[in-house]
N, C-alpha and C positions, 0 to 999 in steps of 0.2 A: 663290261660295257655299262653306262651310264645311262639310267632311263631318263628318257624327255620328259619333264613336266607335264601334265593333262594340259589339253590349251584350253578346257572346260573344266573348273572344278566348282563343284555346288554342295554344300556342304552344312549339313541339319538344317535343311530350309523347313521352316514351316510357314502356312500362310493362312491367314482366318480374313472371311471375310461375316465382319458381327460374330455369333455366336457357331458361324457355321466354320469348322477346320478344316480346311479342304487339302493340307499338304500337312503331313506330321512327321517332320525329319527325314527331308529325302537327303539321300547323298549321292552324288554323279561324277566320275569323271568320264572325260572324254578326252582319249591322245586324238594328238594332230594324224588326220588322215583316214580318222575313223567312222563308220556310218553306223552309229548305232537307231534301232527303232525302236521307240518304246508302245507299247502297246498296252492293252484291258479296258475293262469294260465303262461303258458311259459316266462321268463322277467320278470315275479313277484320280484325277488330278493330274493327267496329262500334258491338256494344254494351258491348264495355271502353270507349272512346272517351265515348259517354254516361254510363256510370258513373264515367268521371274527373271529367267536367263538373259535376255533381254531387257531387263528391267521396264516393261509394258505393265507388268506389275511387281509392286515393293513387297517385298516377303515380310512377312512380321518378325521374322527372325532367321538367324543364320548368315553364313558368307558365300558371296560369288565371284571366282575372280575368271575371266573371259582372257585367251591369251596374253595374261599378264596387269591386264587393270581389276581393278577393286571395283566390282559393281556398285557397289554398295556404300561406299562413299561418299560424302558429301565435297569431295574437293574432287569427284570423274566427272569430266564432262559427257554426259550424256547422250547429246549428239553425236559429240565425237566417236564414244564408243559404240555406240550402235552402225557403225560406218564399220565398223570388222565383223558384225553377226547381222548376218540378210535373213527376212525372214518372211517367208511367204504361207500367206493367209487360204481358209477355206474359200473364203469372198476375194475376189481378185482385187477388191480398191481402186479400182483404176480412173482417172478422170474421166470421164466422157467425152470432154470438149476437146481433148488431147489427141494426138495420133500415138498410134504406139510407140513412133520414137521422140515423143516430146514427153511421155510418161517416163520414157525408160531414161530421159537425160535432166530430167526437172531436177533432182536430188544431184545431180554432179554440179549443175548452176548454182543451185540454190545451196546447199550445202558445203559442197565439194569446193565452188568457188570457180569452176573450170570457165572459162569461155566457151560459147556458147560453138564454135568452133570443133575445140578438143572434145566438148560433150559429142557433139554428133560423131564425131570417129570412133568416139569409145561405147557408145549406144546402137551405132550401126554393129560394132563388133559383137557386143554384149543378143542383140535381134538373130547376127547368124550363126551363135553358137547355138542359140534357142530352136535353129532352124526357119526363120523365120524374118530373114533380110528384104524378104519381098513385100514383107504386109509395111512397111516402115511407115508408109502413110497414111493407114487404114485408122480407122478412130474404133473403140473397141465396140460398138454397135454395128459395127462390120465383120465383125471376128466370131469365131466359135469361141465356145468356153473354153472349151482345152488351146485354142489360139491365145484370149487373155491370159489362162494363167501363167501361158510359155513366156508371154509378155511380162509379166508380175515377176516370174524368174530372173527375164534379163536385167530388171528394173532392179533388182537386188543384186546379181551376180556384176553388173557395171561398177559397181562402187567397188569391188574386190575385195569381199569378204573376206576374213578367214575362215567365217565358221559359219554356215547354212542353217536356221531353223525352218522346219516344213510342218504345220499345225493343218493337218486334213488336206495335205492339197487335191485332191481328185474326190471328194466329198460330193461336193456340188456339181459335179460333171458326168453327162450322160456316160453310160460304160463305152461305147462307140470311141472315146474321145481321152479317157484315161491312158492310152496304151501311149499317145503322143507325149505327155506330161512324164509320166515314167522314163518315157527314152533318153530326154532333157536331165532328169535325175540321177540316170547310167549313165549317163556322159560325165555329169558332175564329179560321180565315184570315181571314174576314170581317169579323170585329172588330179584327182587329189585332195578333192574337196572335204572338209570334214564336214559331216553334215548328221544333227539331230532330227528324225520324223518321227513325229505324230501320224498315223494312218493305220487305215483298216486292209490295205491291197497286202495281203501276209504271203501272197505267189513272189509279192517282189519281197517284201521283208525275209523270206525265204532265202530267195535269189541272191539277193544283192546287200544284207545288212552284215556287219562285224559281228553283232553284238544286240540280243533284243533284251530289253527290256521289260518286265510283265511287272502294272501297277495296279493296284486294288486299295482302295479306299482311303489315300493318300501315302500311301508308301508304294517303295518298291520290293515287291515280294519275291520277284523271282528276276536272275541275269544270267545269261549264257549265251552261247555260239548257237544259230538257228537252232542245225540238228537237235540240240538236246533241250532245246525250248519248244519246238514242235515235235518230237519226238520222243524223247520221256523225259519231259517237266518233273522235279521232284515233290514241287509243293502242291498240295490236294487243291487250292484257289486255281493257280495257273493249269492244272491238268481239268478242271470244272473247264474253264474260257476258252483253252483248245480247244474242248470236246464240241463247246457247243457252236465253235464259229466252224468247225469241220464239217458239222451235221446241215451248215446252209448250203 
């Protein structure tokens, strides 16, 4: 049998910003279909990592090819490629003046090209996969947090990714309200979503990841299948960061 290509591969990324290096030779792949989490402690260079992927930020060095393009290129179009990896923020970004489904279709117009039309059918659709077909015309100073970020989700998942980045989603949200945002994210797995998070909810990284990732101080120090990342870590760094997020 012939392995599929990673639809992720990042590869001796390092990234300095001035004198500080905050990524020192990661390397990642990521097959199609896969949810890996990466995790560690504050600094770790987590969410730099996500924002090279994306190219949000230029790595100083190394290669990223995302289902098939060359991030890293000077002849990728940038937009374009950012239209196959959605990637949803701790801050939900969302316009204010907007309703939630004028946020969720702004990037299919404006971007995508679609009529203003086909945006709304595929925005409506993108709101009730979120759960959330009924707020359509709510402006997000009517919504819970965990309502924006479902927003912020469809807003991403409309353009149809192939590949989900998640940099702290439930960070900034009362715990009340995390458990909705999670749901939308098990759903995602469920369809097949491949999806990279960034987060601290290790019940779901637990639950629901392939594959966690443990970084410390711009590397990746340790990878495995949950069990043996929450349960016996080999490396004395990652078995320190279990102990201590166990003992909250």
């Amino acid at each position: 049998m012939r392995l599929m290509p990673p639809i992720v591969s990042a590869k001796a990324i390092h990234k300095h910003f001035g004198p500080l290096h905050v990524l020192k030779g990661v390397d990642l792949d990521v097959a199609e279909r896969e949810l890996v989490f990466v995790i560690g402690p504050s600094g770790s260079g987590k969410s730099t990592l996500l924002r090279c992927l994306n190219r949000l930020e230029a790595p100083s060095s190394g290669s990223i090819v995302v289902d098939g393009i060359d991030m890293l290129s000077s002849k990728t179009d940038i937009n374009h490629a950012r239209q196959r990896i959605g990637m949803v923020f701790q801050s939900f970004n969302l316009y204010p003046h907007m309703t939630a489904l004028g946020n969720v279709t702004l990037a299919l117009r404006k971007v995508v090209g679609k009529s203003r039309a086909e945006a709304e059918v595929l925005g409506r659709a993108a709101l009730e996969r979120v759960g959330l077909a009924d707020r359509a015309g709510h402006r997000p100073a009517e919504l819970s947090g965990g309502q924006q970020q479902r927003v912020a989700i469809a807003r991403a998942i409309a353009l149809e990714p192939r590949v989900m980045l998640f940099d702290e989603p439930t960070s900034a949200l009362d715990p009340e309200l995390v458990g909705s945002v999670l749901a939308v994210m098990r759903g995602l797995r469920e369809s097949g979503m491949t999806m990279i998070v960034v987060s601290h909810e290790m019940g779901f990284a637990r639950a629901a990841a392939d594959r966690v990732v443990f970084m410390d101080d711009g590397l990746i120090v340790e990878q495995g299948p949950p069990a043996q990342i929450f349960e016996s870590p080999t490396h004395g760094r990652t078995r320190a960061f279990i102990g201590q997020i166990q003992r909250h």
